[in-house]
Every structure is written in structure tokens, then in C-alpha cells.
C-alpha positions in Angstrom: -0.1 -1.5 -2.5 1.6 -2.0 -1.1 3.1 -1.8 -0.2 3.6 -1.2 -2.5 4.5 -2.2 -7.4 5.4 -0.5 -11.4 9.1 0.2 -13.0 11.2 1.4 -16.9 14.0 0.9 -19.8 17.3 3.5 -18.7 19.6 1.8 -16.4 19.7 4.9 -14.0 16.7 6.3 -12.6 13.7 7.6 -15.2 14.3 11.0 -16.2 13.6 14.3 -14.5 11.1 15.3 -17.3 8.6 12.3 -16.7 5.3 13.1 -15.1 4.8 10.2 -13.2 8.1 8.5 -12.0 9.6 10.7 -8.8 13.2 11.5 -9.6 14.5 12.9 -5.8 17.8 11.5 -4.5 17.9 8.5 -2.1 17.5 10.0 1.4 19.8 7.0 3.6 17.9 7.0 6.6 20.3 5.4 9.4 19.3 3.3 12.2 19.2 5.9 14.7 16.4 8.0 14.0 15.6 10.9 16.3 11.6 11.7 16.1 10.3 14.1 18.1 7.6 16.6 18.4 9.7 19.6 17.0 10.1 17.5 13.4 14.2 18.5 13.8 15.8 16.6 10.4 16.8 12.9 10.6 20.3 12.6 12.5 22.9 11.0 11.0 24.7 11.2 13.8 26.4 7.8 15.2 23.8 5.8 17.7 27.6 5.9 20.3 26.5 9.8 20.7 22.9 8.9 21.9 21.8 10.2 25.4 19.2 7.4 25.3 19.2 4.8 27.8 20.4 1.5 26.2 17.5 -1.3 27.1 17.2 -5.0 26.6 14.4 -5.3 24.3 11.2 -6.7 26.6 8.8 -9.4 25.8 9.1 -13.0 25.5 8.1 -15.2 22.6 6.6 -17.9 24.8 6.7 -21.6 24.8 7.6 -23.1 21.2 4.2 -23.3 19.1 2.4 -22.8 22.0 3.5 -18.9 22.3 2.9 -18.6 18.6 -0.6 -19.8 18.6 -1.3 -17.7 21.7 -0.5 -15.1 20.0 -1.9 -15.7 16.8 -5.4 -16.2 18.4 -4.7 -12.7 20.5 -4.2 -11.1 17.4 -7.3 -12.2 14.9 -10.0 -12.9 18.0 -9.4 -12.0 21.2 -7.5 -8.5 21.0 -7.8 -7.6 17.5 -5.2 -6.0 15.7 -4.6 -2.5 17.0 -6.0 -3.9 20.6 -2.9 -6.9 20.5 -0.3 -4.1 20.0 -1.4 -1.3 22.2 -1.7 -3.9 25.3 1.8 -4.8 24.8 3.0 -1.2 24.4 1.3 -0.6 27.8 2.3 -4.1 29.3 6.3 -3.4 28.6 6.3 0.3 28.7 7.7 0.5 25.0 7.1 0.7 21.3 9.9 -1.6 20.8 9.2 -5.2 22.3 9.7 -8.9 21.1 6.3 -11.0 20.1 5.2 -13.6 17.5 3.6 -12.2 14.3 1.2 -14.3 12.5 0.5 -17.1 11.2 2.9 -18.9 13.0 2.4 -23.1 12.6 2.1 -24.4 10.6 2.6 -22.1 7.6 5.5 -19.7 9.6 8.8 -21.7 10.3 10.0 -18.9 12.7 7.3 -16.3 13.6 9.7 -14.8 16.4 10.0 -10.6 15.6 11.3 -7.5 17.0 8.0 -5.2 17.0 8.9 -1.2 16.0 6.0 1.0 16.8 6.5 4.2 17.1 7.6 6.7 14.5 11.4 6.7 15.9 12.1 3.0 15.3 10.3 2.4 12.2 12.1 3.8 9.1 14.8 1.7 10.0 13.0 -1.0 8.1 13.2 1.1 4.7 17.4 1.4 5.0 18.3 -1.9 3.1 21.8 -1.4 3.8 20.6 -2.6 7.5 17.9 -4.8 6.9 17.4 -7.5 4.7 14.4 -7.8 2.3 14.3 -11.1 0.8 11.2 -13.0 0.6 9.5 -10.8 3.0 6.5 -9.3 1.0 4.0 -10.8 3.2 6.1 -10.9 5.9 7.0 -14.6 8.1 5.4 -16.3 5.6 5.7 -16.6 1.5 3.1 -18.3 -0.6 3.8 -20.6 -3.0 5.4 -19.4 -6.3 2.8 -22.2 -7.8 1.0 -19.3 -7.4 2.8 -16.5 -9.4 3.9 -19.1 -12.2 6.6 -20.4 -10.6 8.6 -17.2 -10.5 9.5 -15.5 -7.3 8.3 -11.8 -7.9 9.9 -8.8 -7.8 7.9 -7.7 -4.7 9.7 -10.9 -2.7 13.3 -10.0 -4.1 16.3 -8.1 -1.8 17.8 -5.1 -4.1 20.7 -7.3 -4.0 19.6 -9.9 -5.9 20.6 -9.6 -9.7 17.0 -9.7 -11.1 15.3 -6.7 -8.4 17.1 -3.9 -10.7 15.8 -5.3 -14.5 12.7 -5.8 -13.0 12.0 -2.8 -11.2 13.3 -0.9 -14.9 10.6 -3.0 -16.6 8.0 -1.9 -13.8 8.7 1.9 -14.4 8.5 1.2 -18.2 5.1 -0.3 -17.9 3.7 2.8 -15.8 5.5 5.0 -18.1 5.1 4.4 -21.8 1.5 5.2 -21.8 1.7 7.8 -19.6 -0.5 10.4 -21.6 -3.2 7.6 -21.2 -3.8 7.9 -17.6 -5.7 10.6 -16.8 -8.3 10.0 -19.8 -8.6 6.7 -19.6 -9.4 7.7 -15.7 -12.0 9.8 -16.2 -13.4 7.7 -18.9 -13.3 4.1 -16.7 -14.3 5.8 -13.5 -17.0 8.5 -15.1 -19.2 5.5 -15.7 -18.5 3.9 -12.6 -20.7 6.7 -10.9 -23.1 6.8 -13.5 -23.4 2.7 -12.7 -23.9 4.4 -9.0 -26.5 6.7 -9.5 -28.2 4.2 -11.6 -28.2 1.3 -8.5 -28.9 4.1 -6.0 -32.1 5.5 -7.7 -33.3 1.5 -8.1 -32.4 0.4 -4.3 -31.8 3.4 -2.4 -27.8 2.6 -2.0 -25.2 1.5 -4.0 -22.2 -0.9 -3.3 -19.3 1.1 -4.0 -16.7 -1.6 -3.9 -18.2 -3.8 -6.5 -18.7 -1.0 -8.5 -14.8 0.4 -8.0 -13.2 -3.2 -8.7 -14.4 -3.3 -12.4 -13.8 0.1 -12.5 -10.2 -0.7 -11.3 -9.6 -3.5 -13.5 -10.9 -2.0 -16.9 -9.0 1.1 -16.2 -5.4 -0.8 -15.8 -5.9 -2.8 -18.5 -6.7 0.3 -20.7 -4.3 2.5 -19.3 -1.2 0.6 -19.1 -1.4 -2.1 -21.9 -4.4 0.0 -24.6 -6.5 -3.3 -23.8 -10.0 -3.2 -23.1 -10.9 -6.8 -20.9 -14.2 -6.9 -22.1 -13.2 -7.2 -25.4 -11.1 -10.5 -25.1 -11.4 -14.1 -23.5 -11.3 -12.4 -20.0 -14.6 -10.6 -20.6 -15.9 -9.4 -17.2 -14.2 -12.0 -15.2 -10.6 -10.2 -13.9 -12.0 -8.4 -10.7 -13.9 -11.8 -9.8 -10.3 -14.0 -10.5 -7.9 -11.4 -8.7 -10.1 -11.1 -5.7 -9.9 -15.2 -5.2 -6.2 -15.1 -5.8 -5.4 -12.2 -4.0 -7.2 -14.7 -0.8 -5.2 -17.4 -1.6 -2.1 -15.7 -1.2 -2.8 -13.6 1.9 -5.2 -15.6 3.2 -3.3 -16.4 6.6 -2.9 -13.0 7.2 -6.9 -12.4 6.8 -10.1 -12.9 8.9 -13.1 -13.6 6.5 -15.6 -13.9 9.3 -16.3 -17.7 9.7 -16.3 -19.0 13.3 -13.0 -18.7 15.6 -11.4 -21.5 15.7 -12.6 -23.2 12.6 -11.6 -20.1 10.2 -7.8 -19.9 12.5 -7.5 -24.1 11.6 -8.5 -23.6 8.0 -7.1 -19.9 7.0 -4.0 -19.6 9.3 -3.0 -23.1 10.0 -2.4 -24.4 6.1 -2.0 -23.3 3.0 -5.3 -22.8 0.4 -4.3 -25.7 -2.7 -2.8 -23.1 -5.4 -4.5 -25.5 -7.7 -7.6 -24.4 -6.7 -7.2 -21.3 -8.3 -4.2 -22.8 -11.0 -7.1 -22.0 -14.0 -8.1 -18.8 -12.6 -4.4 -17.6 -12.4 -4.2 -19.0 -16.0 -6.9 -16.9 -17.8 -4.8 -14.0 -16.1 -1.9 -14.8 -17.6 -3.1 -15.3 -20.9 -4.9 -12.2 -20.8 -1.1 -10.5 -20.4 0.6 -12.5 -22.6 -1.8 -11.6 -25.7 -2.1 -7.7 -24.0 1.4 -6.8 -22.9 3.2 -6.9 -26.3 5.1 -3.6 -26.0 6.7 -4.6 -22.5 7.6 -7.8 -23.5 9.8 -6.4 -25.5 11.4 -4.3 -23.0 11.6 -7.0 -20.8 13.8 -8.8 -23.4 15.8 -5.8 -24.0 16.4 -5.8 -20.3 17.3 -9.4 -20.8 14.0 -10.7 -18.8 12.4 -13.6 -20.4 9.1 -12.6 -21.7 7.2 -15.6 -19.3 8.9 -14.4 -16.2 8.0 -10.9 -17.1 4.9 -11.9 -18.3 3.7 -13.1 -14.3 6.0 -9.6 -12.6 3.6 -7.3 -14.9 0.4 -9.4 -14.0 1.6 -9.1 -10.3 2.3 -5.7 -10.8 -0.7 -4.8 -12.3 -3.1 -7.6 -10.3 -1.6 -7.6 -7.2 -0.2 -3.9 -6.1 -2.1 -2.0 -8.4 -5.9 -3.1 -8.3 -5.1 -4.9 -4.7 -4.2 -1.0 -3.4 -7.3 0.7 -5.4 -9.4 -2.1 -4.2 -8.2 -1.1 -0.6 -7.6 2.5 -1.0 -10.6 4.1 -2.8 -12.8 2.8 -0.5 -10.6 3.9 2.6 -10.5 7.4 0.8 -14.2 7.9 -0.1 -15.2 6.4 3.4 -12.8 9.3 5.5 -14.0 11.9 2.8 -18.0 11.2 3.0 -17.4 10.8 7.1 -15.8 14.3 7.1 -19.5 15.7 6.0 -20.7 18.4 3.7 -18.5 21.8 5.2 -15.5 19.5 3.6 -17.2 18.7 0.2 -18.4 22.2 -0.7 -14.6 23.4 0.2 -13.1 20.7 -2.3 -16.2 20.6 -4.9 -15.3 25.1 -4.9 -11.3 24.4 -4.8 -11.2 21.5 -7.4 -13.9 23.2 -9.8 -12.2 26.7 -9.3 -8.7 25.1 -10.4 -10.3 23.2 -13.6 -11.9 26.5 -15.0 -8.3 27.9 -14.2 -6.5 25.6 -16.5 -9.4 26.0 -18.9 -11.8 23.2 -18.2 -9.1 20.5 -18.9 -8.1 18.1 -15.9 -4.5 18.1 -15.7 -1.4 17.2 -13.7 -0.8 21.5 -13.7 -4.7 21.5 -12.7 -4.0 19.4 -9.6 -1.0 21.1 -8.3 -3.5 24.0 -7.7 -5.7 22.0 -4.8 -4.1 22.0 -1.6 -6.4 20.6 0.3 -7.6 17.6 -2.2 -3.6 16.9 -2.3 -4.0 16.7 1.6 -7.1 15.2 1.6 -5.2 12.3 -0.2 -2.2 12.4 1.7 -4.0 11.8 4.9 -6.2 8.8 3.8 -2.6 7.4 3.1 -1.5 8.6 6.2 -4.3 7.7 8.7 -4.9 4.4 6.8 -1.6 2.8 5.2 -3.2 0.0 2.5 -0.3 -2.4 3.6 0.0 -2.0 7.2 2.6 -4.4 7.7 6.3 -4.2 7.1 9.5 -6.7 7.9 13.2 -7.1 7.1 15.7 -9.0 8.6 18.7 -7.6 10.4 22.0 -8.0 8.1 24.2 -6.8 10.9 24.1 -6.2 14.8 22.5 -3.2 14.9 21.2 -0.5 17.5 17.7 0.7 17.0 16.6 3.9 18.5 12.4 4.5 20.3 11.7 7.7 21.8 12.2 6.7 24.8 15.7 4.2 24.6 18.3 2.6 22.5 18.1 -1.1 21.7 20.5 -3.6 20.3 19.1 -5.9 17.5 21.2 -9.5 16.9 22.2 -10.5 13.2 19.0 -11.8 11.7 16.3 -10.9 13.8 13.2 -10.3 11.9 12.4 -6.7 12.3 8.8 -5.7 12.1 7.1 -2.8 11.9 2.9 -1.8 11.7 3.2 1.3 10.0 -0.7 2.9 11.3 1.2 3.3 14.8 4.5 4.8 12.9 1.9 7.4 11.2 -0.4 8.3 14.3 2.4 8.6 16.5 1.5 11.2 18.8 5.1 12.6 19.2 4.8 13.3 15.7 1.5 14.3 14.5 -1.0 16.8 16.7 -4.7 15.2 16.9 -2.4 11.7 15.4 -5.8 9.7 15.4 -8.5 11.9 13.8 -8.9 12.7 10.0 -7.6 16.5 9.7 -8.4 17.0 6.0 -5.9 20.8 5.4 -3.2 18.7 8.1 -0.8 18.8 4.9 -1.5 22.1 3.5 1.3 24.7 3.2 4.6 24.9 4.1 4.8 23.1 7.5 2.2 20.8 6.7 4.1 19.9 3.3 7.4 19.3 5.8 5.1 16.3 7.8 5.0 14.1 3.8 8.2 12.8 5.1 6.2 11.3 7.7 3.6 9.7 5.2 5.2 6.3 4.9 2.6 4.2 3.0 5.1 3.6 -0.4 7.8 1.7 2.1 9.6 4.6 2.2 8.8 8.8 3.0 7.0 10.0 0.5 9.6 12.9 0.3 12.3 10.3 -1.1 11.7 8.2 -4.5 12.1 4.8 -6.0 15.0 3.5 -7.3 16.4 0.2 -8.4 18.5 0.5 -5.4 15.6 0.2 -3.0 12.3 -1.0 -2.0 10.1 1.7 -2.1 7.0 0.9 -4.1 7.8 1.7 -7.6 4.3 2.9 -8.5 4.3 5.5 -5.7 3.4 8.8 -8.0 1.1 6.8 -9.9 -1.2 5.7 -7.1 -0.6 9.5 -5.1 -2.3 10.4 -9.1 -5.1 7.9 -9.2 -6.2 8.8 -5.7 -6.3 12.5 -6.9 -7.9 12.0 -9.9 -10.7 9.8 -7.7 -11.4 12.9 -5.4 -11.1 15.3 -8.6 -13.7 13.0 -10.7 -16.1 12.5 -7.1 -16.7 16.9 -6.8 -16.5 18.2 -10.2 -19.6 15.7 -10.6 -21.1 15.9 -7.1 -21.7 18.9 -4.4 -21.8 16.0 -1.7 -22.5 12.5 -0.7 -23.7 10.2 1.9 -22.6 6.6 3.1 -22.7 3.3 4.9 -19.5 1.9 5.8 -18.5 -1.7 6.5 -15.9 -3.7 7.3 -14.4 -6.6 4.5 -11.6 -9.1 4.4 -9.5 -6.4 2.7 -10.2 -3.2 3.7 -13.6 -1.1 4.0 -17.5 -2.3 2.5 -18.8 1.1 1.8 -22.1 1.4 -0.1 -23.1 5.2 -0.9 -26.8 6.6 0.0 -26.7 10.0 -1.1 -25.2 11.4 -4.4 -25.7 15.5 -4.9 -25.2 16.7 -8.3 -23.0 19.5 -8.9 -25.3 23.0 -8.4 -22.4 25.4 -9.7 
């Protein structure tokens, strides 16, 4: 998400009064960041005044293109992911080390990072006064803009570049000007998802809840944000189906889709996938925002955005952050939920029922603030499982980056690069850093820990602006993943699953669904 995404018409930041667009200051979070158990505030004091050991930064990148595919193989097959990082953290005796990221050759001209891996070390990577974000989105490698209409999207653009402010404005717009939409349109879009559920569950004794939430995901954007319903036009039931394929084609070298070793790593990780393969696919897309997105066309020209460039940010926007996070999210959410077992759902189905009769049987933003532990619940998915893990920017200056454990000094225009699951379950952070403790943000110290909750690019205690490049639609997805919880127990007492793995994210198919008993 992200990453992670949707922005407005006001040259300064939306106002206070909004309900979905975050309004707190910009926190600057400087490159030395001291992290420790005690959760003291973010120095600011100079990294000169450091008692930490300066260190050279270990690891070697290896013989050229040789190193790179070593590493690339380490990471996809042989190690795995978490595996290839936590053999390196105990191999150098530090979060902070050198190694190639993939894909490397031939799609990566220079796959050479600085690795940040701890909760220290990371946030650095949010302060764009240090670090550079230009085309960085997917991190040592950018797909083709044959694949985004030519255009290089907002999401690939440094805050200094002229066109990140417009479009970010024209982002917030879009999630904002149908605001009062959301939640009913929610509860309308995903109501019959789970009565498409219970239908496929009493025929086959399970039901694929992935399938299920990517129409669900879909229809509810397109009926939300631009008062279109896809069925009703050209697109019919095809968008979840085109997205997905695009969505592969653009990430694909970062992906494993479960074909054999080596001939998946030549194929996937070694080339690009033709962007004219999926050139009519992407078109029907476009078309469908062209005809759709009247209203914030006409922003975007006001903003002085041509309507065709705005016309591929929205559907990138909209395609891209938004359904690509629900698509990896809501599974992720109801597949740490159903694990937790029925002692958590009859605690959220009694909190989230008690709170609705509260407000008087309307489901509502004032509703919401009144569930702790569902707002937790939520944080901690985000938390525990990030749904973009990855994170880059290139140094603009010499810099001195800050572990736990030791200073280290970072040359002009190293890539910096940072997996943000280890920066959330650090363990000199967060007590029990690698199990799912539902209440863990509950009350007043376990509100202080959101500034640890990194998911958006940024804490979730700061907001976006224009000036940075923290995902624009951060309140909005924090809102959908509330409202998914709020929908699952005021309908159900509890529920049972399978879980999976996909190419993006979690295959979760549910087995059990208990209607509501009070």
C-alpha cells in the first residue's frame, strides 16, 4: 500500500475538519535515531554527541554479477526472505551491513545497498531531507512507464520534483470529496461479500476469501471514490482479474510465483515481462477512469495536471495502492484475527456490538473511536505484517546512521534500504516483538508504541503532506481495515480458517462462519 497512495485541491495541507485526511505537523526525524527499550522521544541531538562506537559498515557486495545473483538466489530459494537477512545480522554481528537486494542482472543496473534493520536505523529512510526518493517505488529497479501510460507516477517521484506536490493535492482530493460515501458504500460492497461466503461455504464446506475480497475491493473503490459501479460499464466484472495481471508485470522481479528454481529466477527476475502483454488490459483500465473520474479531472486541471496524466496517477492510485494493499491486507488481517481464536472474537464481537448500540445502531467514525481493542487489533496486523515490506532512498549527503549498537557513516549516494517487518518486531522496542498481541496498542502506553507502526512510510503518529512521502491514503486504509473487522463481528460471533501462502500476500479460505447469537 504501500507503501503506500490518495491526495486534494488547497495548496497547504487538507483541513483540520476532514475526517479522513490526518492533519498533525511533520515530525523531522533526523539521522541519528536513538531506540531503545525505555521508548525515550527521538533525539535530535547532533550524531558528534553520540557515545556509540563509530563502525565501518560490514559486508561485501561480492564479485560483479556474480555477488548479485548469489544473492539474489539466497534470497528467493535458498534462505528465503526473513532467513537471507537474519543470517547476515548473525554473520556480521549487526543490523546495519552492505548486501545486494534483488533483482540484480539484468533488470538492476546497480543492486549494491546499505541494509537498516533494526528499529534505530530505519526511519532514517522517511527524512527526505537526507535521502533521496526518486524512482525508488519498487526499489533498485523501476518498470517501464509503458506500463503506467507513459507517465512516471507520483509514487516514483522525489517531493522535490515540481509535479509530487500537484499530484499528491489531486490524491487527497480524490479520497476526500466523497468522503461521506465510504463507510456506506463499505458496508454495502463488503456485506455481500460475506453473504457470497456463506453461500460457497454451505455448497463446499470452505470459501476462498481472497477471490471473494478482490471484487469486493474493486467494486467498493470504484463506488466509493468515483459513484461508479464497474459492473455497470464496459469493465463489467473484469477489473480485479486485469489489476492482478498488471500488478505481476510490474513487480514481478520482486515475486516468487512458485514455478521451478531456476527457470522462474531466469524468467521472473532476469527480464522484464513485454508491457505489451498486458498494453489492452491496462487500456480497458484507463478507459474505465477516463469515462468514471469526471469530477477529479477537473481538479486535476485546476491544479494544472493534464487530465491524461492524471487520468493514469488516479488509476495507479486507486489500482495500484489501494486495492493492491486491500488485496494484501485483509487477508493478513482476517488470517492474524481467525488464528487468535474465539476468547478474541467474543471480546471484539461484545466491544464492537456494545459501541454500535452506543451511538444508536449507526456505524460511524464516533462509533469506532469507542473500540480499543479492534483499533489495536488493526494496528498490529499493520504492525506485525507491513503490506510493503520494502523501503529505499538514496543518500543526498554524507551522512551518519545510528543501530543500537554503533554509528555508521553512509557515502553520498548509497542506496539505503530498509525491510520494515525487522524495524517493527524489533525486540529492543516491542515486548513479545514476534507474536500477535491483539490489546498491545490499547491505552495510554500502548497508544505511545503507534509511532513505532511504520507501514504508511512514515510513523503513524506523523501525517502526509506534500512535503513528504508518507502514503497519502494512510487514514483511509487505517478506516477500511476497521470497518473490515467492524462488518466481520457485528455479523459473526466467530470464525474458522485455512491459510495459505500467494504471490502477494496470504491464500486464506474460511471454514467456519458463526452468526451473531446476541
Amino acid at each position: 500500500m504501500a507503501s503506500a497512495s490518495l491526495t486534494f485541491s488547497s495548496p497547504t495541507i487538507p483541513p483540520r475538519s476532514h475526517p479522513l485526511i490526518a492533519t498533525t505537523p511533520r515530525r523531522p526525524i533526523l539521522t541519528r535515531v536513538a531506540a531503545s527499550i525505555s521508548e525515550k522521544p527521538v533525539s535530535a541531538t547532533p550524531s558528534s554527541s553520540s557515545k556509540l562506537p563509530l563502525r565501518k559498515i560490514p559486508g561485501d557486495y561480492g564479485l560483479p554479477f556474480i555477488g548479485p545473483i548469489r544473492d539474489r538466489l539466497n534470497y528467493f530459494y535458498f534462505e528465503g526472505r526473513d532467513e537471507f537477512f537474519k543470517s547476515r545480522i548473525r554473520q556480521h554481528r549487526s543490523t546495519v551491513f552492505r548486501v545486494n537486494m534483488p533483482p540484480g542482472p539484468f533488470l538492476a543496473p546497480d543492486p549494491r545497498v546499505v541494509a537498516l534493520l533494526d528499529a534505530a536505523s530505519f526511519p532514517v529512510l522517511f527524512d527526505t531531507s537526507l535521502v533521496e526518493k526518486r524512482d525508488l517505488f519498487t526499489g533498485t529497479f523501476m518498470p517501464s512507464t509503458d506500463l503506467t501510460g507513459g507517465f512516471r507516477i507520483l509514487s516514483y517521484l522525489d517531493p522535490s520534483e515540481p509535479n509530487h506536490a500537484p499530484l499528491k493535492k489531486l490524491l487527497f482530493f480524490l479520497l476526500s470529496y466523497r468522503h461521506q460515501s465510504i463507510i456506506p458504500e463499505f458496508r454495502r460492497t463488503f456485506g455481500s461479500l460475506f453473504d457470497t461466503l456463506e453461500t460457497a461455504l454451505a455448497k463446499k464446506g470452505k470459501a476462498d476469501f481472497g477471490e471473494a475480497n478482490d471484487r469486493a475491493a474493486f467494486d467498493f473503490l470504484a463506488r466509493s471514490l468515483l459513484d461508479k459501479d464497474p459492473v455497470e460499464t464496459k469493465l463489467g466484472l473484469d477489473g480485479p482479474k486485469l489489476i492482478t495481471k498488471w500488478l505481476v508485470f510490474q513487480v514481478g522481479p520482486l515475486l516468487t510465483l512458485g514455478l521451478p528454481n531456476y527457470l522462474e529466477d531466469f524468467l521472473l527476475h532476469s527480464f522484464r515481462l513485454p508491457p505489451a502483454l498486458v498494453r489492452a488490459d491496462y487500456n480497458r483500465l484507463a478507459d474505465f477512469f477516463r469515462e468514471s473520474a469526471g469530477p477529479v479531472l477537473g481538479e486535476a486541471e485546476r491544479l494544472g495536471i493534464s487530465r491524461e496524466e492524471a487520468v493514469h496517477n488516479i488509476l495507479f492510485a486507486t489500482c495500484f495502492n489501494a486495492f493492491g494493499g486491500m488485496k494484501i491486507l485483509f487477508p493478513s488481517l482476517i488470517k492474524r484475527v481467525g488464528r487468535a481464536g474465539a476468547r478474541l472474537h467474543g471480546r471484539l464481537a461484545q466491544e464492537i456490538r456494545s459501541a454500535v448500540r452506543a451511538n444508536g445502531g449507526d456505524v460511524s467514525m464516533r462509533a469506532m473511536e469507542a473500540m480499543p481493542l479492534m483499533k489495536s487489533v488493526v494496528y498490529e496486523t499493520l504492525r506485525i505484517e507491513p503490506p510493503v515490506a520494502l523501503q529505499y532512498g538514496r543518500a543526498k549527503r554524507d551522512l551518519v546512521v545510528e543501530s543500537h549498537d554503533a554509528r555508521f557513516e553512509v557515502r553520498t549516494g548509497e542506496m539505503l534500504f530498509g525491510y520494515q517487518p525487522f524495524a517493527t518486531k524489533d525486540p529492543k522496542v516491542f515486548d513479545r516483538a514476534e507474536e500477535f498481541v491483539a490489546e498491545r496498542f490499547v491505552g495510554e502506553a500502548g497508544e505511545a508504541m503507534l509511532r513505532r507502526v511504520l507501514w504508511s512510510n512514515g510513523p503513524e503518529t506523523a501525517a502526509p503532506t506534500t512535503e513528504n512521502k508518507q502514503c497519502a491514503g494512510k487514514d483511509f486504509v487505517v478506516l477500511v481495515a476497521r470497518m473490515l473487522v467492524v462488518e466481520l463481528f457485528l455479523r459473526y460471533d466467530s470464525f474458522e480458517i485455512e491459510v495459505g501462502s500467494s504471490a502477494l500476500g496470504s491464500s486464506v479460505k474460511m471454514t467456519s462462519l458463526k452468526r451473531a447469537t446476541f
